[in-house]
C-alpha positions as CSV (number, residue, x, y, z in Angstrom):
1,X,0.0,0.0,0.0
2,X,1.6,3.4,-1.0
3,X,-0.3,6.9,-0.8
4,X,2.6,9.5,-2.2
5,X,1.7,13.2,-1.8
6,X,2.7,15.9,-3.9
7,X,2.3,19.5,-4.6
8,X,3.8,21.1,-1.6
9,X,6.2,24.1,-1.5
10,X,6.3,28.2,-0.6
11,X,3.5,29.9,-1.9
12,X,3.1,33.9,-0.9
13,X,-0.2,34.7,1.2
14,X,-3.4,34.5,-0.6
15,X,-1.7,31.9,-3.3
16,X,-3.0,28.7,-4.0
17,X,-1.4,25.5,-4.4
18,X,-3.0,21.8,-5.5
19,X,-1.7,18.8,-3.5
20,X,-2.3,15.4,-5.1
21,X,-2.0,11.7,-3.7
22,X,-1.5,8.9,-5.7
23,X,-2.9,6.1,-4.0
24,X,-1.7,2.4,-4.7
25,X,-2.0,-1.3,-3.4
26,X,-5.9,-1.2,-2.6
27,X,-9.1,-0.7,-3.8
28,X,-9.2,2.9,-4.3
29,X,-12.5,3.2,-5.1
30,X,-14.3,1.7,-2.4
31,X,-12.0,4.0,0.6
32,X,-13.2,7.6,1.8
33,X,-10.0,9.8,1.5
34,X,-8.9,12.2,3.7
35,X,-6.2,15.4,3.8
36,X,-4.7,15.7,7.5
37,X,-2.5,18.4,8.5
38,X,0.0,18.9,11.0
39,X,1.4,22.2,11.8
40,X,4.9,22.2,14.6
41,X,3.4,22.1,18.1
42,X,-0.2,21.6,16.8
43,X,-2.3,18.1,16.9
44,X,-3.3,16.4,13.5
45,X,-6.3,17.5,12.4
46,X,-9.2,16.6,9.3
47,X,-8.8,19.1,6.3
48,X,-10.9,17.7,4.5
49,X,-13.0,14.6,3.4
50,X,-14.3,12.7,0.1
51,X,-16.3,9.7,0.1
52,X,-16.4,6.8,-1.7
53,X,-19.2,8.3,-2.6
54,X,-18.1,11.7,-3.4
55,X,-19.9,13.5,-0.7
56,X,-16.9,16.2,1.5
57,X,-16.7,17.6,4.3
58,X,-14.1,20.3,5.2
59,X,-13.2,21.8,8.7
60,X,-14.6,25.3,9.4
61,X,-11.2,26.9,9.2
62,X,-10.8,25.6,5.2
63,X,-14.4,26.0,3.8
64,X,-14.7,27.9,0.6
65,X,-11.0,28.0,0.2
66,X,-10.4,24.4,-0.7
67,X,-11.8,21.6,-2.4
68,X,-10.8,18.3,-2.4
69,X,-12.1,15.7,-5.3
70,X,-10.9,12.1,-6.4
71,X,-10.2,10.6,-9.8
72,X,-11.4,7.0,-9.4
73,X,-9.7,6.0,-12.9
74,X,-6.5,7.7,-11.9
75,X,-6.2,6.2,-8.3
76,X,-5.8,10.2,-7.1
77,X,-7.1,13.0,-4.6
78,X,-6.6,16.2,-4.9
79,X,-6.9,19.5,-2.4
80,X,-7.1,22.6,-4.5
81,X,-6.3,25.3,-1.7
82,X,-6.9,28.8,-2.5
83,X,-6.5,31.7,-0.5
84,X,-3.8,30.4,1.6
85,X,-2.9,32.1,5.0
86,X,0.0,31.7,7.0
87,X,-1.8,29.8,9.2
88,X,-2.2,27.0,7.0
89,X,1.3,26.4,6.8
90,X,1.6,22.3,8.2
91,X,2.6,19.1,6.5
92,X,-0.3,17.8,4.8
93,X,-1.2,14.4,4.8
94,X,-3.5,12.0,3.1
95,X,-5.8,9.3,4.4
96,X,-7.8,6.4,2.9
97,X,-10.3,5.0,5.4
98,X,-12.3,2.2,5.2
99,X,-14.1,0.0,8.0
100,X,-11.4,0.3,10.1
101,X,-8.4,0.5,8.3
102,X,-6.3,3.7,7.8
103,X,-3.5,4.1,5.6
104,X,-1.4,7.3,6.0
105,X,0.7,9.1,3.5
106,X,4.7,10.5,4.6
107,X,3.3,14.0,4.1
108,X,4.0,16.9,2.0
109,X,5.3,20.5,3.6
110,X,3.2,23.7,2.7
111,X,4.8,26.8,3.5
112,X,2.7,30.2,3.0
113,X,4.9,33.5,4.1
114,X,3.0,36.5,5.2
């Protein structure tokens, strides 16, 4: 099982960067995936959410600035984030959940200077 993010880097305030995870080794289809993020000193914590389904969910602090989508054929999420903030500077992670299992990705860094 292998979830490898990408799409990190520095991005000014008020940029946008798209973070991808390419999932491999299970049925993709069939997992809700997730975006995490860590920040230093700061708990993990749900960026956002797709179903299996398609259905998301996104934490209060992210809503109308990102969206995150799958590609089913391509084995991928994605989290579009717009209107970055300092504040959202973390290591992102990616999840695939389903009945109990978890997989985790290593992480990507996103860095947004004031």
């Amino acid at each position: 099982v292998q979830l490898v993010e990408s799409g990190g880097g520095l991005v000014q305030a008020g940029g946008s960067l798209r973070l991808s995870c390419a999932a491999s080794g299970f049925r993709f289809s069939n997992y809700a995936m997730g975006w995490y993020r860590q920040a230093p000193g700061k708990q993990r914590e749900l960026v956002a959410r797709i179903t299996n389904g398609g259905s998301t969910n996104y934490a209060d602090s992210v809503k109308g600035r990102f969206a995150i989508s799958r590609d089913n054929a391509k084995n991928t999420v994605y989290l579009q984030m717009n209107s970055l903030q300092p504040e959202d500077t973390a290591v992102y992670y990616c999840n695939a959940f389903y009945w109990g299992t978890n997989y985790w990705g290593r992480g990507t860094q996103v860095t947004v200077s004031s």
